[in-house]
C-alpha positions in Angstrom: 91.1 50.6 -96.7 91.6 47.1 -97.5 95.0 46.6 -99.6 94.7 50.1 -100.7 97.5 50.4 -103.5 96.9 47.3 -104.9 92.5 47.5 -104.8 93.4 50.8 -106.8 95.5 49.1 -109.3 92.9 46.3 -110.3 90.3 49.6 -109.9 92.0 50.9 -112.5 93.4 47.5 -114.8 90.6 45.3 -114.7 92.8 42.7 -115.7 94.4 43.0 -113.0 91.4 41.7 -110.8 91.5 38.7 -109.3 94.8 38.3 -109.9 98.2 38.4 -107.2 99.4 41.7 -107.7 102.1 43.1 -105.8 102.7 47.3 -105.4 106.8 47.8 -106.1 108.8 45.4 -105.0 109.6 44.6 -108.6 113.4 45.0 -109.4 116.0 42.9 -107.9 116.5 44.9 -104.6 113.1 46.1 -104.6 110.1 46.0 -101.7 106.5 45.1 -101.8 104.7 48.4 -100.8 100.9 46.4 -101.2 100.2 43.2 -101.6 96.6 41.8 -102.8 94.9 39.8 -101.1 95.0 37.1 -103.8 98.6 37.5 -103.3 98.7 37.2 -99.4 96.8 34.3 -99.3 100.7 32.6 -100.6 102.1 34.7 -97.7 103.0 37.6 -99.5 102.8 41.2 -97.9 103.8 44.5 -97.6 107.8 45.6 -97.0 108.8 42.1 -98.3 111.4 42.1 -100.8 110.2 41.7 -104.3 112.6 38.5 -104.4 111.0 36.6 -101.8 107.6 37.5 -102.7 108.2 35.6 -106.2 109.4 32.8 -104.5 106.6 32.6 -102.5 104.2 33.2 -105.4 105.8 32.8 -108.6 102.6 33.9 -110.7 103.0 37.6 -108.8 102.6 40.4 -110.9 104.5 43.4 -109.7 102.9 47.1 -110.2 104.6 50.2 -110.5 103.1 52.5 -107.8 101.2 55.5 -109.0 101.5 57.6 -105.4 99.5 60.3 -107.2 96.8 58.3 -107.9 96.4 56.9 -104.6 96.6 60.6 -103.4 93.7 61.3 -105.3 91.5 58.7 -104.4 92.4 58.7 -100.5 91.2 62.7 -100.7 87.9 61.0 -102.1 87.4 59.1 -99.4 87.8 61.6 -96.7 85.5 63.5 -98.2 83.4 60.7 -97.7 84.3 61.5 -93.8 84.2 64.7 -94.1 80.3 64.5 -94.4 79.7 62.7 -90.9 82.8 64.6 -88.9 85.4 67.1 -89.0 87.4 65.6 -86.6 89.1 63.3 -88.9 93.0 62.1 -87.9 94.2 60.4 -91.2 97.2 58.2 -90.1 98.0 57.4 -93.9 97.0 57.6 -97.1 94.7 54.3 -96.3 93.6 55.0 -92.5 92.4 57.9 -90.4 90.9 57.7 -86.8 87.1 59.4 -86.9 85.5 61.1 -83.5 81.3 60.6 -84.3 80.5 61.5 -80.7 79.1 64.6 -81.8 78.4 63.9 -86.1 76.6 66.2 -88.8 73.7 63.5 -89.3 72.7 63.2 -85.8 73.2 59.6 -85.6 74.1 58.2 -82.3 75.4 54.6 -83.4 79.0 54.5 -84.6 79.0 50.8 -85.8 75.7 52.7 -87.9 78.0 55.2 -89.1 81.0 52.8 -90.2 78.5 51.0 -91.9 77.3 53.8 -94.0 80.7 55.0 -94.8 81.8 51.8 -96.1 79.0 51.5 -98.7 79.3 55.2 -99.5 83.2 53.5 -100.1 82.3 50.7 -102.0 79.1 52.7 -104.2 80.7 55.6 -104.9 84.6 54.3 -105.4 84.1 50.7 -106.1 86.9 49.9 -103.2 86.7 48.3 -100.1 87.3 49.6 -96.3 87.3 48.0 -92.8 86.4 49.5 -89.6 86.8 49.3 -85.7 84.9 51.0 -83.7 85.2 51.1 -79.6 85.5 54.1 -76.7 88.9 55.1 -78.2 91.5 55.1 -80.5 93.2 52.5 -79.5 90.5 49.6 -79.1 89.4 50.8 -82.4 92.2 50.1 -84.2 93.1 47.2 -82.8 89.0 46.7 -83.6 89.5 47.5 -87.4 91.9 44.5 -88.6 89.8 41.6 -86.6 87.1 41.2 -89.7 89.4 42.8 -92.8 88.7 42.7 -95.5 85.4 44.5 -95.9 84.4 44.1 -92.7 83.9 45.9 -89.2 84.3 44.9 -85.7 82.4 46.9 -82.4 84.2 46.3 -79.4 81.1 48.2 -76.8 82.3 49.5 -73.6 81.0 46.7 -71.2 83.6 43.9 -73.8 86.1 46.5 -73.6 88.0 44.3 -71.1 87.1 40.7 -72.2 88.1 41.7 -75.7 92.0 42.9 -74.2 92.8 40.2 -71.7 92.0 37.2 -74.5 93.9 39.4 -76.7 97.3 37.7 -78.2 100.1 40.5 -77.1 101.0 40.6 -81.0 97.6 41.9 -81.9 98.6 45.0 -79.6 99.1 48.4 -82.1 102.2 49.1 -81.6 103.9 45.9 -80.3 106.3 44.5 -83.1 108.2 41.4 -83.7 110.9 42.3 -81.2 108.9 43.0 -78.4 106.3 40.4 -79.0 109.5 38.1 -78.4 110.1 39.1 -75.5 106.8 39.2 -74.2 106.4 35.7 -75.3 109.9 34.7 -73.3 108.7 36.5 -70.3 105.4 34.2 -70.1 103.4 37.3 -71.6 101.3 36.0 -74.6 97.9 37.3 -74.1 96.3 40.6 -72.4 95.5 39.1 -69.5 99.1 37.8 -69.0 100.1 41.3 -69.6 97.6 42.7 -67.3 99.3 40.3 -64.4 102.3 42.5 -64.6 102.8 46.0 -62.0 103.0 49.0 -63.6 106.3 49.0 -62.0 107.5 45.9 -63.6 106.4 47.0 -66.9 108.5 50.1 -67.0 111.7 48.0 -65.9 110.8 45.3 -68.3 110.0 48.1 -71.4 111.4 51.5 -69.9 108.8 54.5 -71.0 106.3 51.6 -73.4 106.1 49.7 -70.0 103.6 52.2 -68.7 101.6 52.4 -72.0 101.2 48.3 -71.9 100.1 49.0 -68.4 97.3 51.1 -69.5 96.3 49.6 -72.9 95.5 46.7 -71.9 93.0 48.2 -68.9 91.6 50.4 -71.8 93.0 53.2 -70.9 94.2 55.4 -73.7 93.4 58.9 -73.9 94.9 60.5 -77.2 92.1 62.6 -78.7 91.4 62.6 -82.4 93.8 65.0 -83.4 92.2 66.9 -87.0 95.1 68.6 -87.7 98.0 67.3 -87.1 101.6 68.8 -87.4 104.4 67.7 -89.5 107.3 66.8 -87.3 110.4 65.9 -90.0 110.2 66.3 -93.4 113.0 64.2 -95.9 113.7 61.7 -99.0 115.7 58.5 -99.6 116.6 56.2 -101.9 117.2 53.0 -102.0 120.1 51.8 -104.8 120.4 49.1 -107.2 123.5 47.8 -106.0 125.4 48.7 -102.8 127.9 51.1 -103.1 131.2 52.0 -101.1 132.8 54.9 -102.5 132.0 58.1 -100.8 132.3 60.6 -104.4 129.4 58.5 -105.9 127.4 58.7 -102.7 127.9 62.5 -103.0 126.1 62.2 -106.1 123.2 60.5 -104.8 122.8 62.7 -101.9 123.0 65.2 -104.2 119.8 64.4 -105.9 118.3 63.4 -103.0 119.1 67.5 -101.3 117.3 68.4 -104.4 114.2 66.4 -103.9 114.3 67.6 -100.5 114.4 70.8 -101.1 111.7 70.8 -103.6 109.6 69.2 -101.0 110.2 71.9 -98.2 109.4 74.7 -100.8 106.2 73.2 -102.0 105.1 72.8 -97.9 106.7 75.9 -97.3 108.8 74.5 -94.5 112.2 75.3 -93.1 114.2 73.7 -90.2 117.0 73.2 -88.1 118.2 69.9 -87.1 119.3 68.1 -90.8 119.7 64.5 -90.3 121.6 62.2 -92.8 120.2 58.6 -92.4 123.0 55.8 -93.9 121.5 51.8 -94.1 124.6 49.7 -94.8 124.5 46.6 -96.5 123.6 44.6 -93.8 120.5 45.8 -93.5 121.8 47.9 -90.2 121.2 51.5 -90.0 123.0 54.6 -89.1 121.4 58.5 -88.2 124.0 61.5 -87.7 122.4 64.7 -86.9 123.4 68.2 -86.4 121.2 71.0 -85.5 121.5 74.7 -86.7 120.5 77.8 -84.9 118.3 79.0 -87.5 116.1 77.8 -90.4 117.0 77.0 -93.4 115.4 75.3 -96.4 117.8 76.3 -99.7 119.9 73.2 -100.7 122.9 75.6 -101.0 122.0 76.2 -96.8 121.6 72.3 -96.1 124.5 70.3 -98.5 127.3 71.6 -97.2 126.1 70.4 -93.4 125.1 67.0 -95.4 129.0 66.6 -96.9 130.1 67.2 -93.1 127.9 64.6 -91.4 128.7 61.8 -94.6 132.9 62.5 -93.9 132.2 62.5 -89.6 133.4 59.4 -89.5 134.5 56.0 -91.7 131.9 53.8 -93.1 131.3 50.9 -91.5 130.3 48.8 -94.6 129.2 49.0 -97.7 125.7 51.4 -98.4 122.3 50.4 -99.6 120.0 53.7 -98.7 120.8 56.9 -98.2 118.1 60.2 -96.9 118.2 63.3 -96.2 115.7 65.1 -93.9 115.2 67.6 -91.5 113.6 68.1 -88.2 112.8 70.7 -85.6 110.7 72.7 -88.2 108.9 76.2 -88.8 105.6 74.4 -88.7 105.7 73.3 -84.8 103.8 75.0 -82.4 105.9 77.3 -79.6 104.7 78.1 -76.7 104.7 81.4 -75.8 106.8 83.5 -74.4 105.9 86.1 -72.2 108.3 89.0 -71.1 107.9 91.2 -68.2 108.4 94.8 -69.5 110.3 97.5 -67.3 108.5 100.8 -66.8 110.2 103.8 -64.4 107.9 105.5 -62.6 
């Protein structure tokens, strides 16, 4: 979907459209969840603070989020894709990977298909989407942000190749800021640069990633369209209004937070055992301390006291600007079996 939150909110306040609007972000210390485009083209986007987003475009009008909203309309448009394939991977509440190789209409194009969604998109919702479409997930989206917004890019198998080695490395899913930097200082700035390095090198250069590069940028990538995907950590945060240093009123925020959490894991029915508390300091660094039960729990009476511990395991290093809870090794992952040879006397 093409700035999803924000397209929503001028949906919905049409004097809104046309205008910069910016999703959060609005208090002193808050973020830009969703920027629109009238408000990128000043350089604003998403997870910039609301601060520098009204420097850079002082006529921004910040949005409260409506998550539920966006929730509704996002199940609206996968039943849009729900109509051509079951085999729908959402990624978010704006993006999902779609397998059409097999597809209840019978139509063997899939830039055809993409095509029909988005109008379906744009006549039934009055919203915007871009595609990619390409032999798998990867190209395709990779594929998807080349002609955004309200576009669609096919990347056919024989310009599978072509279309990675003149590539720039930062338009790889997946490679970020950090690594794109080190690309760039290791003479690595397009595919084909990258495609220069050994598989060997790679894994040196980027440990377990290196071999992933290695196999991107050949077109190799063989994750199936997963329909049903399981939940692997389940948690809450929050993000204060001004740092804070003393550990009693920290108590009281994680406090709130247990409660959200808990909430949460009785509404998905989830329990787990490893409870993580997650601490960003003031400088922006952050901090994860972990400890893992031997059973499953879910009840905040279970999970606080184990919280209380992992905030007092050590001194603080600086003042505190987030705090979460949340929990990991849960009820809903799949086990494999185990099978147990029974004892019989003859």
């Amino acid at each position: 979907m093409d700035a999803f939150f924000a397209s929503v909110e001028q949906l919905d306040n049409p004097e809104l459209r046309g205008k910069p609007i910016a999703v959060g972000g609005g208090e002193l210390r808050g973020v830009v969840a969703a920027a629109s485009y009238e408000a990128r083209k000043f350089g604003v986007k998403s997870a910039m603070s609301g601060v520098l987003a009204k420097q850079k475009c002082p006529n921004l009008i910040f949005v409260k989020p409506n998550f539920s909203r966006y929730k509704e309309v996002s199940y609206q448009i996968r039943e849009i894709f729900y109509d051509y394939t079951d085999l729908v991977e959402p990624l978010s509440l704006d993006e999902a990977y779609l397998d059409v190789t097999e597809n209840k209409v019978g139509n063997p194009s899939a830039s055809l298909i993409a095509q029909e969604i988005r109008n379906r998109i744009f006549n039934e919702l009055n919203l915007t989407a871009s595609a990619g479409i390409s032999i798998n997930k990867f190209i395709a989206k990779v594929a998807s942000d080349i002609n955004k917004p309200n576009g669609q890019k096919t990347v056919n198998p024989e310009e599978v190749i072509p279309f990675l080695e003149a590539l720039p490395v930062n338009k790889f899913y997946g490679v970020g800021k950090v690594t794109a930097s080190k690309m760039y200082n290791l003479g690595i700035f397009t595919g084909n640069d990258l495609k220069q390095k050994s598989l060997e090198e790679l894994v040196i250069l980027f440990g377990k990633s290196g071999a992933h590069y290695y196999n991107i940028v050949r077109g190799i990538h063989n994750s199936a369209v997963k329909p049903n995907r399981i939940r692997k950590s389940l948690g809450a945060e929050t993000t204060f209004s001004e740092n804070i240093s003393s550990e009693i009123f920290m108590l009281e925020k994680l406090d709130k937070i247990a409660d959200e959490l808990e909430r949460r894991m009785k509404k998905s029915d989830t329990k787990g055992k490893t409870i993580t508390l997650k601490i960003k300091y003031s400088d922006f660094t952050t901090q994860t301390r972990s400890k893992t039960m031997e059973y499953f729990i879910q009840q905040k009476t279970e999970f606080f006291p184990i919280v209380k511990e992992l905030l007092f395991q050590e001194k603080l290093s600086n003042s505190v600007r987030l705090l979460g809870i949340s929990f990991a090794n849960l009820n809903t992952e799949k086990r494999a079996p185990i099978w147990v040879q029974l004892q019989f006397d003859f």
